[in-house]
Legacy VTK file of the C-alpha trace (Angstrom):
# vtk DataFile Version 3.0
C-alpha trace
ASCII
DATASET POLYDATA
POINTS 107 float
0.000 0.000 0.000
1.399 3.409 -0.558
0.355 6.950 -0.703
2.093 10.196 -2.201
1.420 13.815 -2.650
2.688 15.496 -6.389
1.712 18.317 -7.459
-0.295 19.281 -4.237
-2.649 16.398 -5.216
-3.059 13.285 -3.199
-2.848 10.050 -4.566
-3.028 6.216 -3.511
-2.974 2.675 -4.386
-4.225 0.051 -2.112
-4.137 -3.657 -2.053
-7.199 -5.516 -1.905
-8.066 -8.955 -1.506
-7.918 -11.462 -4.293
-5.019 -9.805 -6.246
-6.792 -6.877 -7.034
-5.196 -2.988 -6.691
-7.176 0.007 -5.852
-5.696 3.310 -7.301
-7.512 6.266 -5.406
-7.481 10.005 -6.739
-9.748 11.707 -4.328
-9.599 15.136 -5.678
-10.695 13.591 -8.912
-9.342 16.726 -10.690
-10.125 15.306 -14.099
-13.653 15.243 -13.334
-13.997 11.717 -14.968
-13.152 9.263 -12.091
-12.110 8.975 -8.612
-9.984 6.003 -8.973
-10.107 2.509 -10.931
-9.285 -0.781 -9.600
-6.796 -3.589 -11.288
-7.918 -7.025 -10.966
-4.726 -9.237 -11.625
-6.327 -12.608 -11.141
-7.875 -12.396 -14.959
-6.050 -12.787 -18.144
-7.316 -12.380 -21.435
-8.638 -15.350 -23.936
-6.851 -13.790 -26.773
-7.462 -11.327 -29.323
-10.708 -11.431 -29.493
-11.596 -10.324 -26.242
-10.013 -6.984 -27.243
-11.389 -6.910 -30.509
-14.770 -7.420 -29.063
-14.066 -4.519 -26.326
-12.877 -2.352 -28.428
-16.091 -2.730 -31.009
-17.793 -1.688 -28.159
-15.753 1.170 -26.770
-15.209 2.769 -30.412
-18.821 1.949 -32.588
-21.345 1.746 -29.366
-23.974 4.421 -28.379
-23.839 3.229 -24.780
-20.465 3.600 -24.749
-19.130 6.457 -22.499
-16.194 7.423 -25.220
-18.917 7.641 -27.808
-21.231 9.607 -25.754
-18.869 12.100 -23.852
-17.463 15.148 -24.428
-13.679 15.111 -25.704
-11.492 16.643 -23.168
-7.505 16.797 -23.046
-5.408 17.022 -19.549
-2.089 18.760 -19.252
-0.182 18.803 -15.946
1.795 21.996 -15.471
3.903 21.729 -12.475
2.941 23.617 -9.689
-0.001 25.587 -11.248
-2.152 22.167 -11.389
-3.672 20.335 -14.188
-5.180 22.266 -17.401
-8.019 20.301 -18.916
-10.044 21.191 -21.609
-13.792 19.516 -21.412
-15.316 20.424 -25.177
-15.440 23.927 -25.406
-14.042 25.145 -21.561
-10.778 25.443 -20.382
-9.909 25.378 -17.039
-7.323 24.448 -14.518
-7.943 22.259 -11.192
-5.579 22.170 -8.018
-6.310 21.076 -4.470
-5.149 24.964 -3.001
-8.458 26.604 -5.673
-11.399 27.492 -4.424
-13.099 24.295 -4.951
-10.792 22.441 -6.572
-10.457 24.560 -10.029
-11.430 27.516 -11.913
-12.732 28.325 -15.481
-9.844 29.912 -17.393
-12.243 30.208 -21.130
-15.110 29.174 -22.709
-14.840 29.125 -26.235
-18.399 30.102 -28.114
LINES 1 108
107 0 1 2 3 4 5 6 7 8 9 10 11 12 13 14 15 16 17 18 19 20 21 22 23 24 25 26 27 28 29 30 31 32 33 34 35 36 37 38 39 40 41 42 43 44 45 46 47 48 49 50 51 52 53 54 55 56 57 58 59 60 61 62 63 64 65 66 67 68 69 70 71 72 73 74 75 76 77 78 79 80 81 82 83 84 85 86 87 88 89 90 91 92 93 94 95 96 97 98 99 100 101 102 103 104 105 106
């Protein structure tokens, strides 16, 4: 288990039973996930698991990268993390006013 600070933002991974990992980002600055686990027990069948995932990630309309918004994330050391959700800019780090601010909106 382990736990770490960069950036001013607080991160941490955590064993769990049955050879799984949880990786914890409580600020969830990205505004997309607090964390994801790792299940290492698993192993794919082969190719076509992925090609059968991937089908589904890329072509479906339930999928959540067909249905969200495109976004980029840049880190920029010590001003935070500049992401750009569709058309807004704006910058997130744990010492802002709620997390993050709204640098521009493009119209």
């Amino acid at each position: 288990n382990a736990s770490w600070t960069e950036d001013g933002f607080q991160f941490a991974m955590t064993s769990r039973s049955g050879g799984e990992w949880r990786f914890d980002n409580p600020v969830n600055a990205t505004g997309t996930m607090t964390g994801f686990a790792f299940d290492f027990r698993t192993s794919t069948d082969g190719f076509d698991e992925f090609l059968r995932f991937h089908d589904f990630f890329w072509n479906s309309k339930e999928s959540s990268y067909v249905k969200g918004p495109v976004f980029l994330h840049r880190k920029t050391t010590g001003r935070g993390l500049l992401s750009l959700f569709a058309c807004t800019l704006r910058r997130s780090h744990p010492e802002l006013s709620g997390g993050k601010e709204i640098l521009q909106v493009a119209t």
